[in-house]
C-alpha positions as CSV (number, residue, x, y, z in Angstrom):
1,X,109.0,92.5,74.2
2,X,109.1,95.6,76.8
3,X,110.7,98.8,75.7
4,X,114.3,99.1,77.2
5,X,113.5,102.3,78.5
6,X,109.9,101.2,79.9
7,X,110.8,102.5,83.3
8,X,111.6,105.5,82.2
9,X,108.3,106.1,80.6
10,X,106.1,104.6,83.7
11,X,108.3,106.8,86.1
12,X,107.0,109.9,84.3
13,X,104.0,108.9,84.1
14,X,103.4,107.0,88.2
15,X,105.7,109.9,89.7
16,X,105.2,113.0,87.3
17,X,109.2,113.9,87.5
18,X,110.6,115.8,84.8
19,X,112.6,113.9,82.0
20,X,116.6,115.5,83.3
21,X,115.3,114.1,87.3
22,X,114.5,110.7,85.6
23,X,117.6,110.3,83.3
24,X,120.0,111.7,86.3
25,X,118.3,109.4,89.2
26,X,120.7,106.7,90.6
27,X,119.8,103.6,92.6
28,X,121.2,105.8,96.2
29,X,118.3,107.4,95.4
30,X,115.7,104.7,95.7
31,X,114.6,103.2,98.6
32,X,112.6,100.1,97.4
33,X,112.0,99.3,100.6
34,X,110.0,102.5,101.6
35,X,109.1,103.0,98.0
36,X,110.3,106.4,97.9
37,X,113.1,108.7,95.5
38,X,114.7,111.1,96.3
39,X,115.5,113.6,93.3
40,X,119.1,115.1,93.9
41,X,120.3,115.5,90.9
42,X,119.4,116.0,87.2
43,X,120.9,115.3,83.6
44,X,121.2,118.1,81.8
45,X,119.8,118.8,78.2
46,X,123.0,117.9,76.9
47,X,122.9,114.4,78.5
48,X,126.2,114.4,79.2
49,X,127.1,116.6,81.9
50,X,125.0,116.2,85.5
51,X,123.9,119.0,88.1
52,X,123.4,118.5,91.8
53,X,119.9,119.2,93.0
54,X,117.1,120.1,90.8
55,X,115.2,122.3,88.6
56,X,114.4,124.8,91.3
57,X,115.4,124.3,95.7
58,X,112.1,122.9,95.8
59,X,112.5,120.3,93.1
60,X,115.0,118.3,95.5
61,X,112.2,116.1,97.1
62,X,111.3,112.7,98.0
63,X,108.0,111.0,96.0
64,X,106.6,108.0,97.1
65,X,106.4,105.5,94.6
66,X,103.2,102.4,94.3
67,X,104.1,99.1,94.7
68,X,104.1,97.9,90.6
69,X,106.4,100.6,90.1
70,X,108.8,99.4,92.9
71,X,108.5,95.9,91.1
72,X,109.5,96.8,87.6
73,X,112.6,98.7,89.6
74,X,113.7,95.6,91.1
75,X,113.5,94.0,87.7
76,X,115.7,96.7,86.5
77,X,118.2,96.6,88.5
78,X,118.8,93.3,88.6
79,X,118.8,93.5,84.7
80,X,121.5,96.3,85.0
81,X,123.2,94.6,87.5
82,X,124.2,91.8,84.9
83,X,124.9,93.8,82.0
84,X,127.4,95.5,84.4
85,X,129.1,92.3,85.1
86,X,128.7,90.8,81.7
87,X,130.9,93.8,80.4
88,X,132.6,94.8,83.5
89,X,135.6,95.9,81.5
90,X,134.2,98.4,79.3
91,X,131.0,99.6,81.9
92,X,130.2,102.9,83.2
93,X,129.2,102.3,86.6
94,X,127.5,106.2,87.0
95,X,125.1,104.3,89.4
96,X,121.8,105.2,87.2
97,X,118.5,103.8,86.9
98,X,118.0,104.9,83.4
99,X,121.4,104.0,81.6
100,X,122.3,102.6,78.1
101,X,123.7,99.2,77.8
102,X,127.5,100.6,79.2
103,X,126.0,102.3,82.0
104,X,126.7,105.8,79.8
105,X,123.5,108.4,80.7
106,X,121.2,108.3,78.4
107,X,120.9,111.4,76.2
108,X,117.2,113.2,76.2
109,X,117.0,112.9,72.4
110,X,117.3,109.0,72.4
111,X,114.8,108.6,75.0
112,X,112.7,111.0,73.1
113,X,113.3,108.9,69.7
114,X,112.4,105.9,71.4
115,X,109.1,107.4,72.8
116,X,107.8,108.8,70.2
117,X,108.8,105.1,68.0
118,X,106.5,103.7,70.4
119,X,104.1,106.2,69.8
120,X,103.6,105.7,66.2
121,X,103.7,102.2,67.0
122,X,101.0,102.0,69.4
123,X,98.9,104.2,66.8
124,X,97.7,106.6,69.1
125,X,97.9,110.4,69.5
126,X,101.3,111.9,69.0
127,X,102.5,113.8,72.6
128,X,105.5,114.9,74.2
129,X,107.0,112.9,77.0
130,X,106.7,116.1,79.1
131,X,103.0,115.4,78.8
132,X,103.3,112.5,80.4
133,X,103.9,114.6,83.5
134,X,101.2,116.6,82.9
135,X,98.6,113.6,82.6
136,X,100.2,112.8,86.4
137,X,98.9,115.9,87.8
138,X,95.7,115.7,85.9
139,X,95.5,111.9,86.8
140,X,95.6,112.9,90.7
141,X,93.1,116.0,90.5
142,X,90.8,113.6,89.2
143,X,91.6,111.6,92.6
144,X,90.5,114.8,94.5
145,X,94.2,114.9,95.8
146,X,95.0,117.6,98.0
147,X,96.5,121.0,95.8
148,X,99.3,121.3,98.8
149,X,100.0,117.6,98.1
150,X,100.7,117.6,94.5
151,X,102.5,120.7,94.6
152,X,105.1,118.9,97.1
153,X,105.3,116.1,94.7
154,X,106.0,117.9,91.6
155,X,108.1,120.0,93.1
156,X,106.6,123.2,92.7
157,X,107.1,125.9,94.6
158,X,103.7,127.2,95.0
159,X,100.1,125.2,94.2
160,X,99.5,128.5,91.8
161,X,101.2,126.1,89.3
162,X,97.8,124.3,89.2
163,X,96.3,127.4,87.8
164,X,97.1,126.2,84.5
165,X,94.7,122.9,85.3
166,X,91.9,125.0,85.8
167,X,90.2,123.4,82.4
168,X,90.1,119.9,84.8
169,X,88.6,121.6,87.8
170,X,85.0,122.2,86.4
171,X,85.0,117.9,85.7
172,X,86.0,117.3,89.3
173,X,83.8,119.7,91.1
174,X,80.9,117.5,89.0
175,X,82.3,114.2,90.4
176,X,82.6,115.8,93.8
177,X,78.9,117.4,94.0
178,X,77.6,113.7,92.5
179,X,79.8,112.1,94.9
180,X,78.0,114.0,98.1
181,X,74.7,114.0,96.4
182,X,74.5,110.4,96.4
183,X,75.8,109.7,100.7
184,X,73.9,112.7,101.7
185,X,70.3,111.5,100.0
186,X,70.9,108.2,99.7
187,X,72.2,107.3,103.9
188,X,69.9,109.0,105.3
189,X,71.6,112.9,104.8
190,X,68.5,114.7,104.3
191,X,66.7,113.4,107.6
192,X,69.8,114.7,109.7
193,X,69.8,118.1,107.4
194,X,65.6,118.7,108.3
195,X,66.8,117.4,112.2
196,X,69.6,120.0,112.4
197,X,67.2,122.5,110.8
198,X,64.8,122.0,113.5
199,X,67.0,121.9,116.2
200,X,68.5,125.8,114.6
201,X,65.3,127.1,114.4
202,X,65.1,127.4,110.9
């Protein structure tokens, strides 16, 4: 049976947002449609008080969100949208995607219980969920995605923040050179190079 708070686990994981922009989004903020959030607000450590914006003025963003994703959101919703009417009386309607069984936020340290449960369940190494954001960013340098890019989407303020993903850098340059190696000897690459070269006067 999936995890209750599946969604909130894939959403750190497909989006890379932080665990307060994940427990504090609200369905305004997600276009299905366009497949996109928009992070406007967070839920603080506390999880019971909420601030407007983010992190930092450039963690108010919009992500773009893959097409699986926007299907187990629909599913969500349309699971939160009968819990609300099957206990309309005593619901918290706080609009929010990540929500206990009343619509009440859901505090960091139950999500965090509930990961790391399925952690020991799954028998694999023990991590934090804020890693889960850090295999997104690794997850897209491996895709050779533009620094500027995944800056934006993590909302950092500067792509200096990848600094501290220098350790993946080495792997992907590899790929890269293998990558260029293979088109440029393999279709005909070295032909054009000794053409150009002749043409130069080299």
């Amino acid at each position: 049976m999936e995890d209750r708070y599946y969604c909130a686990f894939l959403l750190a994981l497909t989006t890379g947002m932080r665990q307060g922009e994940i427990l504090g989004l609200r369905w305004q903020d997600v276009d299905l449609k366009n497949r996109t959030i928009s992070v406007r607000q967070i839920l603080n450590h506390d999880g019971k008080s909420f601030d407007v914006g983010a992190k930092t003025a450039s963690g108010i963003r919009s992500i773009g969100i893959d097409k699986v994703t926007v299907d187990r959101l629909e599913k969500l919703k349309r699971r939160t949208n009968q819990e609300h009417m099957q206990s309309r009386n005593l619901y918290e309607d706080n609009d929010l995607v990540i929500c206990t069984q009343l619509g009440s936020p859901l505090s960091p340290r139950n999500l965090n219980r509930s990961f790391y449960r399925l952690i020991e369940k799954a028998g694999v190494t023990k991590i934090r969920f804020h890693d889960l954001r850090h295999t997104h960013v690794v997850m897209l340098l491996k895709m050779r995605e533009n620094n500027k890019r995944i800056a934006e989407r993590m909302g950092w303020a500067s792509v200096k923040m990848l600094d501290r993903y220098s350790h993946v850098t080495p792997h992907t340059q590899k790929e890269t050179a293998d990558a260029f190696g293979e088109m440029f000897f393999n279709a005909g690459g070295a032909q054009i190079g000794a053409e150009l070269g002749v043409k130069s006067g080299n």
